[in-house]
C-alpha angles and dihedrals in degrees: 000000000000088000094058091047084052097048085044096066107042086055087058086046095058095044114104113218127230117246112253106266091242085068102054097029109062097187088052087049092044091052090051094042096048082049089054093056095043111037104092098226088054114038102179122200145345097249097225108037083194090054108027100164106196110333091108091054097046098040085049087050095045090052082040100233133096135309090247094056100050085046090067091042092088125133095268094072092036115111095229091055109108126195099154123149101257084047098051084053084059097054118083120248126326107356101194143078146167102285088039145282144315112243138152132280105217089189095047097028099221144096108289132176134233100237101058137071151192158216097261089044110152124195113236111079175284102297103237114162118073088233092067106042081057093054092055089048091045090060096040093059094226100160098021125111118238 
């Protein structure tokens, strides 16, 4: 039995995984993303991270704590947020910018930026090993027939 266990794994480990759909079909990661910054338990953004109007007071008001801390509350710093390495080679072209980086919303499953945040925002990342961005996509059954 723990042979098989042991030649189990090493089979998942030499399995590439697929990248998540959102990051190689632009009209399915527009349509999530466009769910994220509408649906009222998510409010993803602001659209422009440079002019942000007023998403930083009103996300600050809805977690009920300053301005400054919901402005350090972005997805770079979110545990679902994931720029490993695998997940960099899913994304298309140069994936940075001034203001941060483009990476992957596990909870949302689209392109997301750094910069930006959201309602659902969890302390704990950004997602940078390869293990564990499998893990997350593991759990999240992207790849696997239903």
């Amino acid at each position: 039995m723990r042979l098989l266990l042991e030649n189990w794994r090493r089979f998942l480990a030499e399995v590439k995984m697929v990248c998540p759909p959102a990051t190689q079909d632009l009209k399915l990661n527009t349509k999530n993303r466009d769910s994220a910054i509408h649906a009222e338990h998510i409010q993803y953004g602001p659209l422009n991270v440079g002019v942000p109007g007023d998403y930083w007071q009103k996300i600050a008001e809805y977690w009920n704590t300053t301005e400054e801390a919901a402005r350090e509350s972005t997805c770079g710093v979110c545990t679902a947020f994931d720029i490993s390495p695998r997940m960099k080679e899913c994304m298309p072209g140069e994936t940075s910018d001034e203001d941060g980086e483009l990476g992957y919303c596990w909870m949302h499953h689209f392109k997301c930026h750094s910069a930006r945040s959201c309602r659902t925002w969890a302390k704990g990342g950004p997602i940078e090993e390869d293990s564990v961005s499998e893990d997350w996509q593991e759990r999240s059954n992207i790849g696997k027939e239903k």
